[in-house]
N, C-alpha and C positions, 0 to 999 in steps of 0.2 A: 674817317671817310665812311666806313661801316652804316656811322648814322646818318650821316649825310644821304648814301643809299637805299637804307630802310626808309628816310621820311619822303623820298621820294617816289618809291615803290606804296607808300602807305598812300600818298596825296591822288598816285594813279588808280589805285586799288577805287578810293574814296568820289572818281570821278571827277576829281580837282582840278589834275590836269591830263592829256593826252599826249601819249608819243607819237611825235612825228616821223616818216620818211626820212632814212638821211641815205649819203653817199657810204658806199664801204671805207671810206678813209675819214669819215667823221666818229666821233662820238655819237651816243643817244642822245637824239631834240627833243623837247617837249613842249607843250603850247598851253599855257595860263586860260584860254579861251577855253571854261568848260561847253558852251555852248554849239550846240551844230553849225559847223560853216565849212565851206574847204578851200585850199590853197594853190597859189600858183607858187612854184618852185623852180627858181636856178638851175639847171644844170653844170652850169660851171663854176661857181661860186658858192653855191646850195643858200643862197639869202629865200626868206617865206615869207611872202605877203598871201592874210589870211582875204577871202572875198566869200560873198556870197550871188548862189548861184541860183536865179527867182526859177528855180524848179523843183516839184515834188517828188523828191527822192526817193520817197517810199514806194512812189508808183512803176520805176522805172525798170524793175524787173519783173518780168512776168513769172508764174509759177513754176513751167518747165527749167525757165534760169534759176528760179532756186534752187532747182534740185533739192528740196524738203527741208533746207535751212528756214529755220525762223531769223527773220533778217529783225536784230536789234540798230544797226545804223547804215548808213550809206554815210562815204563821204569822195570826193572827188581832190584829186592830187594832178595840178595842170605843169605839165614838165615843158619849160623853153627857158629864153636868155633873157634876163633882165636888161633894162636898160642900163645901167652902169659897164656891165660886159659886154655889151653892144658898142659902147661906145670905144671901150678899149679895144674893140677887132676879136671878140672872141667867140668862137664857136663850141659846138659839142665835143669834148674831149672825152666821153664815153660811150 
């Protein structure tokens, strides 16, 4: 398991893949998509459909919100119910 960990901390390191958002009762996600885009996410099932959002991300903070961060990415995490838990009756259970 060890290397199993190391080559996935190495693939992260390398920009391969990114970790995603999970619930405190999952393991760590990761997303094969090195490329910028962001996700709509499950609440109650934690399922990730990746999308893209036609806005310039870079622009969306003004200087006082950075508070003197050099901002290397934005990305955007849309938290609701998918349709499969929709259809079973289910709602927020967090």
């Amino acid at each position: 398991m060890t290397t199993v960990y190391n080559t996935v901390d190495l693939l992260k390191k390398d920009g391969l893949i990114s970790e995603l958002p999970s619930r405190s009762d999952e393991g760590k996600r990761y997303d094969p998509n090195p490329s910028p885009h962001d996700h709509l996410i499950c609440s109650i099932c934690g399922t990730i459909v990746d999308i893209e959002i036609d806005v310039d991300h870079s622009s969306l903070l003004n200087e006082e919100q950075q508070k003197g961060f050099d901002i290397d990415e934005v990305s955007f995490n849309v938290l609701g119910v998918c349709p499969n838990c929709k259809k079973k009756g289910g709602r927020f259970d967090n």
